[in-house]
Biotite code that builds the C-alpha atoms (Angstrom):
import biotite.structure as struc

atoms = struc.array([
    struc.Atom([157.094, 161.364, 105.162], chain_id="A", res_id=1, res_name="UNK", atom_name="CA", element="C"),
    struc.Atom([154.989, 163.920, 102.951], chain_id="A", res_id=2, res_name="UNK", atom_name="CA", element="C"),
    struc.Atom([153.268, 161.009, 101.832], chain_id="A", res_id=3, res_name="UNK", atom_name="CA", element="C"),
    struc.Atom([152.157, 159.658, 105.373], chain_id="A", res_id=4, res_name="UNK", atom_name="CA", element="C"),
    struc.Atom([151.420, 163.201, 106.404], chain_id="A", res_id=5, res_name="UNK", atom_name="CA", element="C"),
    struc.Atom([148.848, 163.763, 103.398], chain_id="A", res_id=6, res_name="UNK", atom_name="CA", element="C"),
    struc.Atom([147.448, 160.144, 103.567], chain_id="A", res_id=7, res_name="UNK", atom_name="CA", element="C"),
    struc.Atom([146.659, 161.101, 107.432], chain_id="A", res_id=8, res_name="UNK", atom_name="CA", element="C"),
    struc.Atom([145.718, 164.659, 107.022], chain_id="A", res_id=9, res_name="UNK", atom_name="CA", element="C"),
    struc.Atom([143.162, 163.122, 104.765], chain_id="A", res_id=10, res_name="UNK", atom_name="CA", element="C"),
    struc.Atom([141.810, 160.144, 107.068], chain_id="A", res_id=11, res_name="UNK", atom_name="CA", element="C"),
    struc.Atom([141.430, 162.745, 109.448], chain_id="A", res_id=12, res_name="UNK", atom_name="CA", element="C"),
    struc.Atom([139.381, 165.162, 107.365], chain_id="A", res_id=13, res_name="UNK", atom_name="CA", element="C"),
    struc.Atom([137.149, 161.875, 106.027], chain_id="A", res_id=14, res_name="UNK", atom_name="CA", element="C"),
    struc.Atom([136.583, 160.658, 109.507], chain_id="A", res_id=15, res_name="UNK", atom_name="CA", element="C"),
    struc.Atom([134.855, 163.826, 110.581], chain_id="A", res_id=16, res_name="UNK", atom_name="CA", element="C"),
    struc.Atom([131.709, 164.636, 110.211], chain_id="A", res_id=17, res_name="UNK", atom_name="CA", element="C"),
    struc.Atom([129.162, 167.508, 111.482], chain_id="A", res_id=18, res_name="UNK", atom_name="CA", element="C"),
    struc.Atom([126.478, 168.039, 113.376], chain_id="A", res_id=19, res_name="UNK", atom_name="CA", element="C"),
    struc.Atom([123.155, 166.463, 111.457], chain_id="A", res_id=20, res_name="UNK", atom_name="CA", element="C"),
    struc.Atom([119.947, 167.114, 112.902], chain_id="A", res_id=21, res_name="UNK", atom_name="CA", element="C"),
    struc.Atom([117.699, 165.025, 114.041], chain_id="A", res_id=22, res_name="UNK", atom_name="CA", element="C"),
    struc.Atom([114.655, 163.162, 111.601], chain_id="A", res_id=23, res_name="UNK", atom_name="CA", element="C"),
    struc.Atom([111.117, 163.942, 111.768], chain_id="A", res_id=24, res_name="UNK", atom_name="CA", element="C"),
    struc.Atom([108.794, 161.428, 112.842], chain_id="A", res_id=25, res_name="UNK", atom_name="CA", element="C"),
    struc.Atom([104.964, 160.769, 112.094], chain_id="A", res_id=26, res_name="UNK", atom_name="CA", element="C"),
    struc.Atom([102.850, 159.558, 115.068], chain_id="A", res_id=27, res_name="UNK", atom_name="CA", element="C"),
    struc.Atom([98.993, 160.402, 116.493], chain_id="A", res_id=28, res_name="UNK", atom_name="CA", element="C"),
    struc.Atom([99.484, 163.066, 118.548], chain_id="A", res_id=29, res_name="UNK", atom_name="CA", element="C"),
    struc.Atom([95.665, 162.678, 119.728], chain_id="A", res_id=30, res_name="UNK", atom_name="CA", element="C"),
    struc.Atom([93.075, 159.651, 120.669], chain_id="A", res_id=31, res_name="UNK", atom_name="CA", element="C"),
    struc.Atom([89.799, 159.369, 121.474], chain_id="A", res_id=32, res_name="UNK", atom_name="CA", element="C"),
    struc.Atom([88.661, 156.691, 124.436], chain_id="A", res_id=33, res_name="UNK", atom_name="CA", element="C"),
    struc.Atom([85.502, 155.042, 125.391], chain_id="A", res_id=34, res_name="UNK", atom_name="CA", element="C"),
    struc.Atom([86.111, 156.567, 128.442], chain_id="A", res_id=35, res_name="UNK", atom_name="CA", element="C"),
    struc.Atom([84.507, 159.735, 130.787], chain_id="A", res_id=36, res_name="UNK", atom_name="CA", element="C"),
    struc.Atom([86.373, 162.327, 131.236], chain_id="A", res_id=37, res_name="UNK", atom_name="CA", element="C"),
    struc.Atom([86.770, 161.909, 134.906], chain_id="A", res_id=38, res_name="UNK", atom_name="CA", element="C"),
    struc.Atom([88.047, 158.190, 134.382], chain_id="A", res_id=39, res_name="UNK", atom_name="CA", element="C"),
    struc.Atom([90.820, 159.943, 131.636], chain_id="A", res_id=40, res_name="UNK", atom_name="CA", element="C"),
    struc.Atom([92.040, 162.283, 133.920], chain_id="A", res_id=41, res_name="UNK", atom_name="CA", element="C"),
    struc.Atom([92.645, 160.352, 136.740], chain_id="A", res_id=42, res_name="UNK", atom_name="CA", element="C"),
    struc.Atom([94.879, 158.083, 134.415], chain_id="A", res_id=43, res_name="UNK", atom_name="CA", element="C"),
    struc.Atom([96.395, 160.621, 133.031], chain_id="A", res_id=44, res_name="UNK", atom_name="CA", element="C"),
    struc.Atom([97.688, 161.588, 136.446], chain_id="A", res_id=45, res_name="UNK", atom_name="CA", element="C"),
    struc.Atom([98.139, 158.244, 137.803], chain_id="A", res_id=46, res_name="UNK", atom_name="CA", element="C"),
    struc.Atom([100.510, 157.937, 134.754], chain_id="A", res_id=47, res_name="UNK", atom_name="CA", element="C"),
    struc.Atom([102.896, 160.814, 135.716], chain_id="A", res_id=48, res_name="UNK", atom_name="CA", element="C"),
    struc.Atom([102.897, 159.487, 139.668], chain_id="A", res_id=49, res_name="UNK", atom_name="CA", element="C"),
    struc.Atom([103.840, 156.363, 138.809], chain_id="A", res_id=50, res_name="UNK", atom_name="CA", element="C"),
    struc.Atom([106.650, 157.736, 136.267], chain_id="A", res_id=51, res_name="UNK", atom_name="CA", element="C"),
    struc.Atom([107.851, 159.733, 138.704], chain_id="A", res_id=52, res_name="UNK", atom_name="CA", element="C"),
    struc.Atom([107.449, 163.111, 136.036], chain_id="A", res_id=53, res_name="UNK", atom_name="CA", element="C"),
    struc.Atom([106.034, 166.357, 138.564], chain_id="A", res_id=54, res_name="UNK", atom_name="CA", element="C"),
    struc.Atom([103.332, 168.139, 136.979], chain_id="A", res_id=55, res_name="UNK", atom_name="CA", element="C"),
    struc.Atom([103.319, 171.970, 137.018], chain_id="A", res_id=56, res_name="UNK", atom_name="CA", element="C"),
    struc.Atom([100.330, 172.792, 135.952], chain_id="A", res_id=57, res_name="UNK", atom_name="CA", element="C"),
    struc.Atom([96.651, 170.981, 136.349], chain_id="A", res_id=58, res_name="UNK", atom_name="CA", element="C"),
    struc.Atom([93.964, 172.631, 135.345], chain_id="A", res_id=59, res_name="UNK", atom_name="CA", element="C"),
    struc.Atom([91.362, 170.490, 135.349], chain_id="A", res_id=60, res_name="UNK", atom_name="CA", element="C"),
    struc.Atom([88.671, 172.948, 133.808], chain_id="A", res_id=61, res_name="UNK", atom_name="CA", element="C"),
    struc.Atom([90.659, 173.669, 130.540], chain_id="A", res_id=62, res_name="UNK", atom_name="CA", element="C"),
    struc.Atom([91.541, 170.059, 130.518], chain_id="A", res_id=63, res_name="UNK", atom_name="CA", element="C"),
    struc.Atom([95.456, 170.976, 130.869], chain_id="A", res_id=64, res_name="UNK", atom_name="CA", element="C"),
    struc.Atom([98.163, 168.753, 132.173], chain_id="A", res_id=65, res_name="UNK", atom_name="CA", element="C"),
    struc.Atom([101.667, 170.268, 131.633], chain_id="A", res_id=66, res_name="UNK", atom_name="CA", element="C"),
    struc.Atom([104.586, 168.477, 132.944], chain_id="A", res_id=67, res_name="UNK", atom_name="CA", element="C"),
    struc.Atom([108.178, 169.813, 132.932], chain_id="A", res_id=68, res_name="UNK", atom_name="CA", element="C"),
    struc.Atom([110.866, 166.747, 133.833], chain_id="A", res_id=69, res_name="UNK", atom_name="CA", element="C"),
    struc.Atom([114.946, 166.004, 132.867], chain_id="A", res_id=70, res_name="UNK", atom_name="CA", element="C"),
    struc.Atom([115.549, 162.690, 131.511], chain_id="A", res_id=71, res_name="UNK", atom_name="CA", element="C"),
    struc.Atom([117.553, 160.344, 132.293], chain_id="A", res_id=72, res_name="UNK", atom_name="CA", element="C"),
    struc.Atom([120.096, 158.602, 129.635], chain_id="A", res_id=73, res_name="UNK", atom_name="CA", element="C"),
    struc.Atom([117.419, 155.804, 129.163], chain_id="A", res_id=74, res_name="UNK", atom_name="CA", element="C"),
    struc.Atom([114.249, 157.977, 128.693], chain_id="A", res_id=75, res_name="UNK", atom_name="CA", element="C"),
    struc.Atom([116.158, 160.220, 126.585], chain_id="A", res_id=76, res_name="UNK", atom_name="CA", element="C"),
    struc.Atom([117.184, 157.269, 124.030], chain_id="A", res_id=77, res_name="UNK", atom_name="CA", element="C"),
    struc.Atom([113.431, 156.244, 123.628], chain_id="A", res_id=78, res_name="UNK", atom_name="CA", element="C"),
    struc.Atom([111.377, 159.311, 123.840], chain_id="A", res_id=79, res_name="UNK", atom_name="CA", element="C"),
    struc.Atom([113.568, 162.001, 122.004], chain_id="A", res_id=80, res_name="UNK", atom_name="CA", element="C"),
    struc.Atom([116.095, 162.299, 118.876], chain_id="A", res_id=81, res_name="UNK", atom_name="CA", element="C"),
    struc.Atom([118.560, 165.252, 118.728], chain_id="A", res_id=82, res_name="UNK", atom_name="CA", element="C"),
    struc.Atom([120.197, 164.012, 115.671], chain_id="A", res_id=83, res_name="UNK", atom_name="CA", element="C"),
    struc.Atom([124.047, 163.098, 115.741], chain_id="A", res_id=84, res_name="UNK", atom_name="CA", element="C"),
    struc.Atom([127.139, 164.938, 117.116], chain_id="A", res_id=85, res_name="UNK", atom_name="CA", element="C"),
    struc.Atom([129.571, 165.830, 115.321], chain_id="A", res_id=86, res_name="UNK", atom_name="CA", element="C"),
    struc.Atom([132.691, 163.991, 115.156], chain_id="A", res_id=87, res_name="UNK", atom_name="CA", element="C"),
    struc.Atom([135.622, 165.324, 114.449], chain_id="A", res_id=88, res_name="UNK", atom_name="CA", element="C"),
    struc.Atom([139.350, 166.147, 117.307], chain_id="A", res_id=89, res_name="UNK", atom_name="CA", element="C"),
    struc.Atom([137.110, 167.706, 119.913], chain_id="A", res_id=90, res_name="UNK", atom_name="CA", element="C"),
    struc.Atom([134.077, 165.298, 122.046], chain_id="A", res_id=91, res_name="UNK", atom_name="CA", element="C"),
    struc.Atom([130.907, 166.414, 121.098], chain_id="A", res_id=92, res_name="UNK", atom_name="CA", element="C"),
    struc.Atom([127.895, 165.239, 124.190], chain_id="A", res_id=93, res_name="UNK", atom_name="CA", element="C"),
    struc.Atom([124.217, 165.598, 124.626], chain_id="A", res_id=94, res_name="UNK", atom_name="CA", element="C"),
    struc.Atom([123.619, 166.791, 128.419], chain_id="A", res_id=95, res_name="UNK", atom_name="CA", element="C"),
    struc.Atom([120.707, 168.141, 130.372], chain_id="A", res_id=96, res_name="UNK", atom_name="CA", element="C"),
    struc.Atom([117.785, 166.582, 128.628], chain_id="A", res_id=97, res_name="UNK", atom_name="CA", element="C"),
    struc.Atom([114.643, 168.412, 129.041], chain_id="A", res_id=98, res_name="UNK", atom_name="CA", element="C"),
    struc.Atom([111.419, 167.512, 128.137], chain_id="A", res_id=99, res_name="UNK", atom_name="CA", element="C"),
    struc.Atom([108.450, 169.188, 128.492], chain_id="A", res_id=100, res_name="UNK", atom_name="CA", element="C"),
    struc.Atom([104.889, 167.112, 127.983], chain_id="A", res_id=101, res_name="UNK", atom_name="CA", element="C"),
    struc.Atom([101.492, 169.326, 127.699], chain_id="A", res_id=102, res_name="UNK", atom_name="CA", element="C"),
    struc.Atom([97.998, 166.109, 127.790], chain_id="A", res_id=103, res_name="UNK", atom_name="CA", element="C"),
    struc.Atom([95.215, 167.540, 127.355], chain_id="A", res_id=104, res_name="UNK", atom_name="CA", element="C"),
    struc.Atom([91.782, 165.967, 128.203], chain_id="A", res_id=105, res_name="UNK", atom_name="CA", element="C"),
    struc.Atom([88.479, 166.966, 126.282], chain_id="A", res_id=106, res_name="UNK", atom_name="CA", element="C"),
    struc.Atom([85.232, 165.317, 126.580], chain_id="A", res_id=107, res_name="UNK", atom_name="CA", element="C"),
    struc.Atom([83.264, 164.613, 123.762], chain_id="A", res_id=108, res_name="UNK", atom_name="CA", element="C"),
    struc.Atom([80.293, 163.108, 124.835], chain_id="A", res_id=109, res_name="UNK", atom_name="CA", element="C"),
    struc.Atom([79.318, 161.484, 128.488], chain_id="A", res_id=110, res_name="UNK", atom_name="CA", element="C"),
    struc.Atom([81.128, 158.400, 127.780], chain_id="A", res_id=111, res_name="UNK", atom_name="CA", element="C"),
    struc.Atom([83.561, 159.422, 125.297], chain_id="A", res_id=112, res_name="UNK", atom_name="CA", element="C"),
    struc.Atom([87.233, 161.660, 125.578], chain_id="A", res_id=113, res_name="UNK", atom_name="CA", element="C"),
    struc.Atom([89.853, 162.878, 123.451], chain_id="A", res_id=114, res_name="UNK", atom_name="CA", element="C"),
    struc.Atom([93.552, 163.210, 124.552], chain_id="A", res_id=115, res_name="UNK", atom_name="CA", element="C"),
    struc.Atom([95.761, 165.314, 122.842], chain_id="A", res_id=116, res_name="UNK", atom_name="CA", element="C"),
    struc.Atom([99.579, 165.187, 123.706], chain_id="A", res_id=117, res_name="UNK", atom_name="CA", element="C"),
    struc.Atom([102.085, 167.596, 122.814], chain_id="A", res_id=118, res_name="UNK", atom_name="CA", element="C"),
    struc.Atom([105.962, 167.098, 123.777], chain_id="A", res_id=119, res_name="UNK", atom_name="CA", element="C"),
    struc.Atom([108.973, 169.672, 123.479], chain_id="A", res_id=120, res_name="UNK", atom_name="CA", element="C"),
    struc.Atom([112.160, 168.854, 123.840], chain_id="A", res_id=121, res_name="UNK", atom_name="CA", element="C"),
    struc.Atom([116.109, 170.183, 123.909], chain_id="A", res_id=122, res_name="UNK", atom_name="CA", element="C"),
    struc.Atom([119.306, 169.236, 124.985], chain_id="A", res_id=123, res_name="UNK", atom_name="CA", element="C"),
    struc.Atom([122.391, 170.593, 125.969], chain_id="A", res_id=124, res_name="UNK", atom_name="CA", element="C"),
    struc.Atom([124.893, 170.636, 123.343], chain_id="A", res_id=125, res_name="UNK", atom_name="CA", element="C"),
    struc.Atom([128.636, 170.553, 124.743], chain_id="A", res_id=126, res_name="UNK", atom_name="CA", element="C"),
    struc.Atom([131.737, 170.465, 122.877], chain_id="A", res_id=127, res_name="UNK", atom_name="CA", element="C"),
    struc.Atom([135.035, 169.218, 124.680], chain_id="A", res_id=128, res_name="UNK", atom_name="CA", element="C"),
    struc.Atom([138.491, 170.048, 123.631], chain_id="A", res_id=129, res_name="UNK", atom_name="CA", element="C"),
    struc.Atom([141.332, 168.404, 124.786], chain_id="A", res_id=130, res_name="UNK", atom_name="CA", element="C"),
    struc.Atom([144.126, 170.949, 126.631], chain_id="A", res_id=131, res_name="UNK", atom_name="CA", element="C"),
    struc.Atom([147.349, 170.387, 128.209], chain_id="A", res_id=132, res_name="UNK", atom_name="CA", element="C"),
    struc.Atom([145.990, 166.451, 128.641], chain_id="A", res_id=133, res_name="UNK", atom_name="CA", element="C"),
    struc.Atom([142.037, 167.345, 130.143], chain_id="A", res_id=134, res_name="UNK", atom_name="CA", element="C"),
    struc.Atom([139.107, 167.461, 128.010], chain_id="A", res_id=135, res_name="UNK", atom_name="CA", element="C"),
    struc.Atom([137.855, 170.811, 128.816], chain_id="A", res_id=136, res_name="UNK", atom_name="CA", element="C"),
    struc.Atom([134.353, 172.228, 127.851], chain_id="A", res_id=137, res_name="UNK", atom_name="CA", element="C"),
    struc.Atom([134.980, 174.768, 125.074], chain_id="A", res_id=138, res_name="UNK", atom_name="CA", element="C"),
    struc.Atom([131.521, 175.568, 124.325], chain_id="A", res_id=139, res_name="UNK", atom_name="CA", element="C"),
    struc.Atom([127.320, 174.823, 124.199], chain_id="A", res_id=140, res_name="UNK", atom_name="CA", element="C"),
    struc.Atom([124.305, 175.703, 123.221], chain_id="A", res_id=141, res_name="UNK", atom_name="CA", element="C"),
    struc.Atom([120.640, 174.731, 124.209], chain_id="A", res_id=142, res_name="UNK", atom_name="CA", element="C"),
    struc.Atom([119.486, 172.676, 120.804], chain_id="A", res_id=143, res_name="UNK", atom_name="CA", element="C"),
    struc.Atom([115.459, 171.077, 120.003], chain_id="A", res_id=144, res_name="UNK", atom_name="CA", element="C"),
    struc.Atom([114.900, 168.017, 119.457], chain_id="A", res_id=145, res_name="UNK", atom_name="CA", element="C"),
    struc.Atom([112.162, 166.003, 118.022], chain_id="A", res_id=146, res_name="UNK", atom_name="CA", element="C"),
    struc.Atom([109.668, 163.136, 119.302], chain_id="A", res_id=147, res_name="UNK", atom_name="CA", element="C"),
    struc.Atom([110.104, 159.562, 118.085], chain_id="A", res_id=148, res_name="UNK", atom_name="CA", element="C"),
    struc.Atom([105.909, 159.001, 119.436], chain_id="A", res_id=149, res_name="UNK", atom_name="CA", element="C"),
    struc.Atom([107.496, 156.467, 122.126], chain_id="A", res_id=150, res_name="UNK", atom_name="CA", element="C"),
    struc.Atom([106.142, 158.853, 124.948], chain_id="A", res_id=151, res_name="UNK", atom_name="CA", element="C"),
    struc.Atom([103.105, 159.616, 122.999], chain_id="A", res_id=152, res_name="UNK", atom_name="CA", element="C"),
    struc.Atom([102.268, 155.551, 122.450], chain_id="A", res_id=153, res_name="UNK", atom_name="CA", element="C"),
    struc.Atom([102.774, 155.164, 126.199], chain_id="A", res_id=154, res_name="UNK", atom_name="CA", element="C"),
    struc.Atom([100.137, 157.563, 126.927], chain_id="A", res_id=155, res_name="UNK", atom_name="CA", element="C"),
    struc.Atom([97.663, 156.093, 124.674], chain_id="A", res_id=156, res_name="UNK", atom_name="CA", element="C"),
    struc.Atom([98.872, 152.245, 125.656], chain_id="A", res_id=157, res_name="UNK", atom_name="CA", element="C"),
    struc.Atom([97.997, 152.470, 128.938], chain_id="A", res_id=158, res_name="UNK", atom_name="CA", element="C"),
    struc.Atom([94.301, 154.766, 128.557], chain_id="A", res_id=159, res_name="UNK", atom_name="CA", element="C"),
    struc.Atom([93.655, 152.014, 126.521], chain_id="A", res_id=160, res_name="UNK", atom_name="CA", element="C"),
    struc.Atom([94.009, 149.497, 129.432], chain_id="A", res_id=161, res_name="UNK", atom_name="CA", element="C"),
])
């Protein structure tokens, strides 16, 4: 019996693991287009209509789109990395993906723009622990998480339609 307890107790403590955070990623984070400025913009916006993301702020002047939107469990597999949960008696979860998108637009010459695109993101981090036969939420914390240049490459994809 000691013997099945210790080769358990140590399954257990092999099979768990801890948070790890998630990788950093290298992608262009700003394009230039053969393009005026006017055209850029206008695709820029079309882009958020048709992806259903609200902007909050448009300033065309400064060149300034910012965008504020949750994502969904299929945007957030593509577009973000938060690392891994950790794994261990309790039920670790990502929930309440945010992500925030700033484009902005600056013309360089008459027929020429630059787009720059900055994204920030963070998730909910909830722990579960099972009591008396629920899983009960035992605990979170807001965590950042880092751009895999999916939502960056769409941007640039389709201004280079």
């Amino acid at each position: 019996m000691k013997h099945f307890l210790f080769l358990f107790s140590l399954i257990i403590l092999v099979s768990c693991s801890a948070y790890q955070p998630p990788k950093t990623y290298n992608f262009p984070t700003e394009m230039e287009f053969d393009k005026t400025y006017d055209e850029v913009w206008t695709r820029v916006i079309s882009l958020f209509a048709d992806a259903g993301i609200p902007i909050k702020t448009l300033d065309k002047a400064s060149g300034l789109i910012a965008t504020e939107s949750n994502l969904g469990a299929q945007e957030f597999a593509t577009v973000m990395d938060c690392g891994t949960p950790a794994s261990d008696l309790n039920v670790y979860k990502f929930e309440n993906q945010l992500g925030k998108f700033n484009v902005q637009v600056i013309s360089i010459s008459p027929n020429r723009t630059k787009v720059k695109v900055r994204t920030f993101f963070k998730t909910l981090y909830v722990r579960y622990t099972r009591q008396q036969g629920y899983w009960v939420r035992t605990g979170s914390q807001w965590i950042d998480c880092n751009s895999t240049g999916a939502f960056e490459a769409l941007i640039f994809n389709y201004l280079s339609q």
